[in-house]
N, C-alpha and C positions, 0 to 999 in steps of 0.2 A: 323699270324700263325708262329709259333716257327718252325723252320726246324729241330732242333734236336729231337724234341718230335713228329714233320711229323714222322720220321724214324721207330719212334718205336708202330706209332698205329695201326700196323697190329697185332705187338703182345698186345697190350694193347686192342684190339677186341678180340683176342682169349680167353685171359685170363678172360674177363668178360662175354664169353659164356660159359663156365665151371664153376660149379659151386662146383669142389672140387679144395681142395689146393693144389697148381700144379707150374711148374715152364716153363717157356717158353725161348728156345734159340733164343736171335739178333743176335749172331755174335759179331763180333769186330766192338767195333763203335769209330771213330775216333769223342775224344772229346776236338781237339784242336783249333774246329771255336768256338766253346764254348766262348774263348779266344779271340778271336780278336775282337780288335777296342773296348777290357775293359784294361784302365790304370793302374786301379788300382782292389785289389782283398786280402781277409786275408784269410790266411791256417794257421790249426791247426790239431795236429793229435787228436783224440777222435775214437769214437767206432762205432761199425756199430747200426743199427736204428730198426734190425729185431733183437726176443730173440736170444740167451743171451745177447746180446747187446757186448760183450767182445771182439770181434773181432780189431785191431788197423784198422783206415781207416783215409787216410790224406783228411780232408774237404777243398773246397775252395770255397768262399763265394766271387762270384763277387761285387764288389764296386759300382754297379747301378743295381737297378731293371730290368729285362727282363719282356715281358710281351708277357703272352699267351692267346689264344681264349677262350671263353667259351666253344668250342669242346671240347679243348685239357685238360681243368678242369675236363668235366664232362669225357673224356677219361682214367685219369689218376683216378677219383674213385672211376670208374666202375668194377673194378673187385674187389674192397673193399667191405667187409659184412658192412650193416649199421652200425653197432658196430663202426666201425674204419672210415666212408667215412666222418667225420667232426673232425679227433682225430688230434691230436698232440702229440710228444714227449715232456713231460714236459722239464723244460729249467734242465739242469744241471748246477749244480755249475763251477766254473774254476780249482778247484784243483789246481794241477800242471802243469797243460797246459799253453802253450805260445801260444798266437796269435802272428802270423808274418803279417804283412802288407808292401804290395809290390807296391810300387807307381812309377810308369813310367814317374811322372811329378817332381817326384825327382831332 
């Protein structure tokens, strides 16, 4: 079980008891254990994931897989309409974006 996705399945319950478009408060979640004991990791700025999509948002992409339960799968989408609970963002080009890659073994 992922302990940072523990945190948020009381809201990821609510959200998929409701069955209109709605937004639920966590709080401040401290997402810097996120972070430890990964070496390495690439951030890049790019846009957010929800329309218009144009928002700036710095992505960081850990260097090794995490791995979550089948709860915490089916938790994360359940509050999805079937439309979207198997969707993906298509891949974007690079543009003018830089990937930085941050290696601790450096």
């Amino acid at each position: 079980v992922d302990q940072f996705l523990a945190k948020l399945g009381d809201a990821l319950k609510r959200l998929s008891e409701n069955n209109q478009v709605t937004q639920i408060d966590v709080g401040m979640l401290n997402t810097e254990p996120l972070m430890q004991n990964y070496l390495k990791f690439y951030r890049y700025l790019g846009s957010s994931i929800t329309p218009a999509c144009k928002e700036d948002v710095i992505w960081t992409i850990l260097g090794e897989v995490k791995l979550i339960s089948q709860e915490q799968v089916a938790a994360l989408k359940a509050p999805l309409t079937p439309k979207y609970k198997d969707n993906a963002r298509p891949v974007q080009s690079l543009n003018v974006r830089q990937i930085e890659l941050y290696d601790e073994l450096k």
